[in-house]
N, C-alpha and C positions, 0 to 999 in steps of 0.2 A: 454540551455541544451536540450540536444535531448531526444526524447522518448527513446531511448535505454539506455544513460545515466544515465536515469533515472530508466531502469529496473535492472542496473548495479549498481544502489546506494540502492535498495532496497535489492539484491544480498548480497552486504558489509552490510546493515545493519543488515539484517538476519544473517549474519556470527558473527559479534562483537554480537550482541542480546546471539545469540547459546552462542560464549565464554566465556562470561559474565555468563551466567546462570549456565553454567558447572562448573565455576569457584566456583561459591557464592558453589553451591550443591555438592561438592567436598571436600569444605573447610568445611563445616557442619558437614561432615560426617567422618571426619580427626579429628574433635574436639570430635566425641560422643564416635570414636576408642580408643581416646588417655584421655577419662573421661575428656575432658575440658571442656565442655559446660556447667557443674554447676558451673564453677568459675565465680563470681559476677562482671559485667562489671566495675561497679564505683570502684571496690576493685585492681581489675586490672591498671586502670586509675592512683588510688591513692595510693596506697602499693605495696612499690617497691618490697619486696619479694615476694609477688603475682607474679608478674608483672615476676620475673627473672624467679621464678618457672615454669612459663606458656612458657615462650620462651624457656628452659632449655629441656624441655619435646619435643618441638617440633624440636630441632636439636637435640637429641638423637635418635629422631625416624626418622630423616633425611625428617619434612616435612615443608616444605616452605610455609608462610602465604602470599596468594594472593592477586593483589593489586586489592581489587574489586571497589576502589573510582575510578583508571583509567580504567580500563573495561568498567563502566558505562558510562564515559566520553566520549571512544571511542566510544561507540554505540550512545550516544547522537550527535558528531560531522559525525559521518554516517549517520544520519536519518535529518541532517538541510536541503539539499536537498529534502526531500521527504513530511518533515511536514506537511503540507497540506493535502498531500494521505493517510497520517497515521493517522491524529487526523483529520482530516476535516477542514474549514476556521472559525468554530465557539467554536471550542476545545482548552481547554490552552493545546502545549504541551510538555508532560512531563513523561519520561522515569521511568517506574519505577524501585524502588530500591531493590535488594533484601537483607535480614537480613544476616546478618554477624555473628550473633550467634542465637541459638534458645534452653532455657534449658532444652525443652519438646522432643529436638531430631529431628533424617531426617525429621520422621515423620509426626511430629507436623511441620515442619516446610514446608514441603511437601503442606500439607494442608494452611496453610497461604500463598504458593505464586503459586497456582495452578491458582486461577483464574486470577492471576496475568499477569501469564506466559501464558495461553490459550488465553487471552484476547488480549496483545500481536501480536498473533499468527496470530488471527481472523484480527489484522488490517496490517501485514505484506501480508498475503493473499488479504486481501480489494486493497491495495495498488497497489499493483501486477496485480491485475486483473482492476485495474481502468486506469492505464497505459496502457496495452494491449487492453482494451474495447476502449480508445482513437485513439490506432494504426491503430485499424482496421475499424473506420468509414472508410463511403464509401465518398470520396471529390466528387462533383458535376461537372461534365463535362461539359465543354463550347460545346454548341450546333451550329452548322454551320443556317446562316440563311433562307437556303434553308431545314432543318430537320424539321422546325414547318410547311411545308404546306404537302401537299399529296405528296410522298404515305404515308408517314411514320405518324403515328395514334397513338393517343395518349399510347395505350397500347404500339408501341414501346418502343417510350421513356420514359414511366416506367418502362420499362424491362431493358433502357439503365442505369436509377438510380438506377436502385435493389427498385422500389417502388410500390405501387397498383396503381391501373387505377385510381380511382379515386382522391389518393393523388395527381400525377402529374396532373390533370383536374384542381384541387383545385390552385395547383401550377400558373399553367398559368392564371388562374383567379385572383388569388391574390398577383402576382408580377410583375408587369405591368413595375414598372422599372429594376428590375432585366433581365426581359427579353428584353428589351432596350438593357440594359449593353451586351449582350453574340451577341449582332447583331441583333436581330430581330425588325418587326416592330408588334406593339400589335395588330394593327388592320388584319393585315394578319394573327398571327399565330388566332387570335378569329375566323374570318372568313372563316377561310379554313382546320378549324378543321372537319373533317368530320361527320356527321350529324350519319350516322350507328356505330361509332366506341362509341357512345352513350350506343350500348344494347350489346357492349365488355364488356362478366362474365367472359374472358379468366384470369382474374387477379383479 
């Protein structure tokens, strides 16, 4: 999966996240409209004229109960891709739910999935930016084996990596096979590092 793919699944999950949440806070607020939120869940479950009364009310008022078990689902099958950037590799994770009824109201129910919901939010964001903070390292360029002697001075070629003088000093000292690999030979690029580019504060 590519990095973009990746900022395209966090896109979708934000989306199903949104509909999901709109859905649950929509349907809460449909139930306080229409006085149902004090009818008793088990009473519901278990008495069937409960049960007729509650649905009877809500196609007379022409409104439709949300399927918020698949909503959830969807956001949870959008976010398996990104798990990892969402909860991190030590997090169990796990989408949360929001209430299906609340008998204290939007309100009250407002308050119960607030931190829920901004919480959420904070690792929708994280995610986002952890992917694009990956995009945008800088990859390390293959250097020609003629670029470690003179003229070109260490300060160059930390200008070449986007890095300080003294990191790439550091670099060369302590990658001896690294700088094998890219062509060079240790003993030259050590040697013929120039002795002035030393008291280089350009960087």
């Amino acid at each position: 999966m590519t990095k973009k793919n990746k900022l395209d699944c966090v896109s979708e999950f934000t989306e199903k996240w949104l509909a999901y949440q709109k859905a649950a806070s929509m349907w809460i607020l449909d139930q306080q409209r229409l006085s149902l939120l004090t009818v008793d869940s088990y009473k519901w479950f278990t008495d069937d004229e409960v049960f007729k009364k509650f649905e009877k009310t809500l196609k007379d008022n022409k409104v439709e109960r949300p399927n918020l078990w698949k909503l959830r689902q969807e956001a949870t099958d959008a976010a398996v891709p990104i798990l990892e950037y969402l909860f991190g590799p030590n997090e169990i994770p796990v989408i949360p739910e929001f209430p299906g009824s609340c008998p204290g109201g939007y309100e009250e129910w407002c308050k119960k999935t607030d931190d829920m919901d901004l919480n959420m939010m904070y690792r929708i964001m994280g995610a986002r930016n952890k992917i694009i903070a990956a995009e945008l390292k800088t990859r390390p360029k293959l250097i020609p084996r003629s670029g470690w002697s003179n003229p070109y001075s260490i300060t160059h070629w930390a200008k070449v990596f986007n890095i300080n003088r003294k990191t790439m000093q550091n670099w060369l000292k302590n990658n001896q096979i690294l700088a094998r690999q890219v062509g060079s030979k240790w003993q030259i690029a050590c040697e013929e590092l120039p002795a002035a580019d030393d008291k280089d504060t350009s960087l």
